[in-house]
C-alpha positions, 0 to 999 in steps of 0.5 A, a space after each residue: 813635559 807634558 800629562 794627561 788628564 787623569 780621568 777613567 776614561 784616559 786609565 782605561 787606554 792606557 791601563 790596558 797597555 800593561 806594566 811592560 807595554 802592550 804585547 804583541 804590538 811593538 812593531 806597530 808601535 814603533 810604526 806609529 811613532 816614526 808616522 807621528 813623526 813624519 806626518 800631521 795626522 795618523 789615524 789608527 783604524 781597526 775592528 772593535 777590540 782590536 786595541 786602538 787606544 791601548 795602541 795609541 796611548 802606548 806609542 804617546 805615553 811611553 815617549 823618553 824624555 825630553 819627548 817629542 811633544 810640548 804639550 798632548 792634549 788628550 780628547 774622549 770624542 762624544 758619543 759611544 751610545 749611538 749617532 750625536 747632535 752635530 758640534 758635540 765633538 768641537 764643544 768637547 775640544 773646546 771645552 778641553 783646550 779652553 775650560 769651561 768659561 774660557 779659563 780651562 782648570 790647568 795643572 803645571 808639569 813639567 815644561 808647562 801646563 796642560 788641559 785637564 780633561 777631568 775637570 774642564 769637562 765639569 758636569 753636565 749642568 756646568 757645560 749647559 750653562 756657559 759653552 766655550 766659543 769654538 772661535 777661540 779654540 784656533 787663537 788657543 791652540 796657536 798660542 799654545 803652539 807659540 809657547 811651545 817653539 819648534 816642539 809640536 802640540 798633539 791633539 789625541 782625539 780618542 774613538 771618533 767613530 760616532 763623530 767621524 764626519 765632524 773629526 774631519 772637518 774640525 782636523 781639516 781645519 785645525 791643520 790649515 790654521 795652526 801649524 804647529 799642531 799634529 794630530 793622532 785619532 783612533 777610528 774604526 774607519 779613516 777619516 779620508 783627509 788627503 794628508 792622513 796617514 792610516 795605520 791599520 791595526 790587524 789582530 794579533 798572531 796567535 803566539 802573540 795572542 797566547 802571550 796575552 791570554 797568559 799574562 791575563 790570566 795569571 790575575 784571575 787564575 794564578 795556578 793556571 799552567 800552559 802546559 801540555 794539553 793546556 797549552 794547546 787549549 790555549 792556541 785553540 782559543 786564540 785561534 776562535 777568537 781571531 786573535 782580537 785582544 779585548 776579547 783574549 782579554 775577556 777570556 782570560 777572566 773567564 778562567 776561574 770560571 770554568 772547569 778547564 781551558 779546553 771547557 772554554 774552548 768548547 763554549 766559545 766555538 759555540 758563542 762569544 758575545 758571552 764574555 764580559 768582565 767588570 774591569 774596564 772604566 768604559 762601558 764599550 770595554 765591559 763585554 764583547 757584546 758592547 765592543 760590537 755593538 757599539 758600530 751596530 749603533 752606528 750603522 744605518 738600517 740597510 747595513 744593519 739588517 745585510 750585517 745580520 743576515 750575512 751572519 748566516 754565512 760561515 765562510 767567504 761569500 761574493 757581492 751576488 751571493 749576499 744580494 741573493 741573501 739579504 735583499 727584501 724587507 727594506 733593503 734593496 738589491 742594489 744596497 746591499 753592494 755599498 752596505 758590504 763596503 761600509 761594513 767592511 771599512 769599519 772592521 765589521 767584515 774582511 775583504 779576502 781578494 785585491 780590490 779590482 783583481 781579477 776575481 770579483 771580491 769577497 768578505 768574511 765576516 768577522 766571528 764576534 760579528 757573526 755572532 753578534 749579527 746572529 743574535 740580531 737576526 733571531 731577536 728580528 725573526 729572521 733566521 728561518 728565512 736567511 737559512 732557507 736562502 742560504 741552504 737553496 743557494 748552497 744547493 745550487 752550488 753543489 749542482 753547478 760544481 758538480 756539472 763543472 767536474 762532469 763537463 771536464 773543467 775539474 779545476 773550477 769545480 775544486 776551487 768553487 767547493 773550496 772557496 765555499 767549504 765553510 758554508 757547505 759545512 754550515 749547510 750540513 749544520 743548518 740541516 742537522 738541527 732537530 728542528 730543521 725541515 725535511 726539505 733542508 735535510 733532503 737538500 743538504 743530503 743530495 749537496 753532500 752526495 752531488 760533491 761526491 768527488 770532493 770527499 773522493 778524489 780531493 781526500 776529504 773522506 772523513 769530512 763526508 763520511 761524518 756529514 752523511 752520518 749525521 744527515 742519513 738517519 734524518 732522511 725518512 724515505 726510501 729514495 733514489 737520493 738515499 741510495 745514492 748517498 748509502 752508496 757514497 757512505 759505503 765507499 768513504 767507509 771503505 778502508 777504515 770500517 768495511 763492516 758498516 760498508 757492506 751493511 750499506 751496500 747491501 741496502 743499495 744493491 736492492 733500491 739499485 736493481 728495481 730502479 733499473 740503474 745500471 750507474 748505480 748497480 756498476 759503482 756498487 761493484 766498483 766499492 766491492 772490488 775496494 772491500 775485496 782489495 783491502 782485505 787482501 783478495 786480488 782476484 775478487 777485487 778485479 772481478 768486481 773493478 771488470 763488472 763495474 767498467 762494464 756496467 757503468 755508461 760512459 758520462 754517466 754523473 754522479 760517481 767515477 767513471 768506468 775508466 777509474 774502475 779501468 785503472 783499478 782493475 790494472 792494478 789489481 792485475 799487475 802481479 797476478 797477469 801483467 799482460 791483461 794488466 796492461 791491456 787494461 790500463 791502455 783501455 783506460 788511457 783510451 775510454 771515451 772522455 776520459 780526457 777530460 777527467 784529470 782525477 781518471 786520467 792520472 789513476 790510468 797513467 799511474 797503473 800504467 807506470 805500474 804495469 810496466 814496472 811490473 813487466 820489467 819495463 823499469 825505465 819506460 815506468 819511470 819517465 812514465 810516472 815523471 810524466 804523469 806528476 808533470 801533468 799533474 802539476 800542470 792541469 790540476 793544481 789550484 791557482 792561489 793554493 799552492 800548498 795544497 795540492 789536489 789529489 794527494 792520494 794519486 801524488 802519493 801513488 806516484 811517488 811510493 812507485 818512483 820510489 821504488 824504481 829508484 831503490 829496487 832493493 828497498 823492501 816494499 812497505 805498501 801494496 799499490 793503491 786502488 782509488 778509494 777515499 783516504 783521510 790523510 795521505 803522506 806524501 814521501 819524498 822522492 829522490 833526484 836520481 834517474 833509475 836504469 833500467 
């Protein structure tokens, strides 16, 4: 029927493709083939390492006889190293449609005889002396399209990156003049022809991705067993890799190297571009650092330097943050827009939202770019720079967050830290450097305390407790910004080391009284009263939940309010005095500006419910605490999140009191809760049926 060229460079795709096809791509495949077979051109486009060829030669190759095809014509696009000369690419078809003279070295199988790319190409010496006309190529294919009948020819033309702009002009051409040619080209980037048909190659799953790590690695480490503790070893390293076959594939070869998979684990969260095997016929296919590169290459110096300083962003970043960034020495504001679309049509980048949506768009870089772009930026002398930029913008977005929650509008103020998590945390990484300057640690200490209500009231505790473990030690002076962050420290260790919490206050109680600051001196009261609660003392826990209510200004920033010091102190009171309990919670529900602080607003109507089942108002608790999860699910939770909702531990409040109104002769397995920080707090489930009361 028909054959392919047996040269390295075709076994390269198609030897990757495996005994039994390639894995984790059977959908893709067969979508490639129903494409093949309804339209004349597919070009499959996708990220370096993503399988492009293994993928195309997959859904040619592995056709059943009689086939759809006469005759496939397998063509490697020059280039590979950089930019070519203009009509490389249709010498190459030339040469391997026609031979080097005009009469191509052919071999007959099956139906008829094909090109063999191997030795059409001859050597360089031969191509130079007697160049095949490009004018014969279309009279060539024609015929052979005669020969063929109603079955059409394919033209493969493999990896056109470094000669995209030739491939379309030449398919263009090739299309309109010889009907009965189909063509299929992988390409990072589509060619933009009007009847193209693109099939985007995504990374694998991680399930799909774990399957192919296995069934490398059983080549070069049989003993190696997926097993238990491995097995997930194995999920984390599909997951670092983004599920990128070429480098699954390379890591897998690393197994006999080192002394576990969760040893290489650790080393490729650190950096990929590392891995390399001696395998592959192509160079591009030898390391990832070739597979990145080889689109470095092809990237103008504008792209080239927005690609490495973006590098420096761990997370999504916006148009206006990466203009911020990357702009100067060479590269013009206005650039870096077109620059983060091109880097973006060839993989180099993710765009996260829908083009033209309401939001304005933002990218992520990929991880093997990003380390690949980090190892550029070092190399070019800029790191010091992109870091500076990028912690003082960071910075900024702490400050803006932070007067987002004091101004009322809590909910951009969740969504603008979530959105840039990642970097925040790359902040706290950059600062914590041993070589890091005081200036980035004193910037990354006050980023971490403005976000106090981050680590508080959206239960990431445990992120903050370890960020400001590793960033107070680095800052040096006895400052207000020290107290600040010691006081925060002191709350987020709290529940789980009181110890290290009373240690600490004790620190700021001091700084706190000679500055004269009462905000200060009240919140320190308010974490007293969370010690006190834990450890079970009532009474001490709402004296000091009183002294803090009274002593922290109505609106003053920078830690809770008076009114969740308010609510604290009605729960603390619920068993002992219902009465003033109640007074406190409705004092709460009453301070001023309190309505505009959801996070204040729902501790005050949970300890509201409470004090009223307490009193024995079960019916009134109820519909009161059903309001409170309405409120919640109306005011609070994120657009685009919604499995995962804000303030956890307040919705688990509220549920463990439903609960128990719901099911008064279940024993009570948890005290009611205090605002304090928790890591993880479940959710139990609530059931439908209305209490009596």
């Amino acid at each position: 029927m028909w054959a392919y060229a047996e040269d390295a460079e075709w076994a390269s795709a198609a030897g990757r493709c495996g005994p039994d096809g390639l894995i984790g791509r059977d959908e893709e495949t067969t979508d490639l083939r129903a494409g093949l077979a309804r339209n004349r051109l597919v070009t499959v486009t996708g990220a370096a390492g993503a399988g492009k060829s293994a993928l195309a030669a997959a859904a040619v190759g592995g056709a059943e006889e009689p086939g759809p095809w006469a005759r496939v014509i397998y063509v490697r696009c020059p280039g590979g190293g950089g930019p070519v000369a203009v009509g490389a690419l249709a010498a190459r078809v030339a040469e391997v449609v026609l031979g080097p003279r005009g009469t191509a070295g052919r071999r007959t199988v099956g139906a008829g005889a094909v090109p063999d790319a191997r030795t059409s190409a001859g050597t360089p010496g031969a191509r130079a002396k007697a160049r095949p006309a490009f004018t014969d190529l279309v009279p060539a294919l024609r015929a052979l399209g005669h020969a063929a009948g109603r079955r059409p020819v394919l033209l493969f033309l493999d990896d056109a990156d470094a000669v995209r702009t030739e491939c379309a002009g030449l398919v263009q051409r090739l299309l309109m003049d010889v009907p009965g040619v189909r063509v299929l080209v992988t390409c990072r980037q589509a060619l933009g022809l009007g009847e193209e048909r693109v099939l985007r190659l995504a990374p694998l799953a991680v399930d799909a991705a774990a399957e192919l790590f296995l069934a490398r690695a059983r080549a070069t480490a049989p003993g190696f067993r997926a097993e238990g503790a491995e097995a997930a070893a194995v999920a984390r390293i599909c997951r670092v890799l983004e599920g990128v076959p070429l480098a699954v594939e390379l890591a897998a070869g690393q197994l006999d190297r080192e002394p576990s998979a969760w040893a290489l684990a650790d080393r490729l969260e650190r950096d990929q571009c590392w891995l390399a095997a001696p395998g592959p016929a192509l160079h591009r296919h030898r390391s990832l650092r070739s597979a990145v590169g080889s689109a470095y290459l092809l990237c103008e110096r504008p792209e080239r330097a927005v690609w490495s300083r973006s590098s420096v962003f761990q997370g999504a970043f916006t148009e206006p943050t990466a203009a911020y960034l990357c702009a100067g020495a060479g590269v013009a504001p206005h650039q870096v827009s077109a620059c983060l679309a091109q880097l973006a049509a060839a993989g180099v980048l993710e765009t996260l939202d829908e083009p033209g949506g309401l939001r304005p768009p933002r990218y992520r870089m990929t991880r093997a770019a990003r380390d690949f772009g980090a190892e550029r930026l070092l190399a070019a002398g800029e790191f010091t720079v992109a870091v500076e930029r990028h912690v003082l913008h960071h910075r900024r977005l702490a400050e803006v967050a932070e007067h987002l929650w004091n101004a009322g509008d809590q909910r951009q103020a969740a969504r603008l830290v979530r959105d840039n998590a990642a970097d925040l945390t790359a902040l706290v990484e950059y600062a914590a450097r041993p070589d890091a300057p005081p200036a980035q640690v004193m910037a990354a200490l006050a980023t971490v305390a403005d976000l106090w209500f981050w680590w508080t009231a959206h239960d990431h505790g445990e992120e903050g407790r370890a960020h400001l473990a590793r960033l107070l030690p680095r800052h040096d002076a006895d400052d207000h910004l020290a107290a600040r962050a010691r006081w925060l420290a002191a709350w987020l260790n709290a529940p789980g080391d009181p110890a290290t919490a009373r240690a600490l206050l004790g620190q700021v109680w001091t700084a706190a009284v000679l500055a004269g600051d009462d905000a200060l001196i009240g919140r320190v009261a308010h974490v007293q009263g969370v010690l006190a609660w834990e450890r079970g003392d009532a009474r001490t826990a709402a004296d000091c939940f009183r002294q803090a209510a009274d002593t922290v200004p109505a609106y003053a920033p920078g830690g809770p309010a008076p009114a969740v010091s308010l609510a604290a102190l009605a729960v603390a009171q619920a068993r002992t005095s219902p009465g003033a309990a109640g007074r406190s919670a409705r004092r709460a529900l009453a301070y001023p500006g309190v309505r505009d602080d959801a996070w204040a607003t729902a501790l005050a109507r949970y300890a509201r419910a409470y004090t009223d089942h307490h009193q024995g108002h079960t019916s009134r608790a109820w519909h009161r605490a059903h309001r409170a999860l309405a409120t919640l699910d109306t005011r609070v939770t994120l657009p685009g999140t919604p499995d995962s909702p804000d303030l956890p531990a307040v919705r688990a409040s509220l549920h463990r009191l439903l609960a128990d109104i719901e099911s008064p002769r279940t024993p009570r397995a948890a005290r009611p809760t205090v605002p304090a920080p928790r890591t993880d707090t479940p959710t139990p489930s609530r059931t439908s049926s209305r209490a009596t009361g």
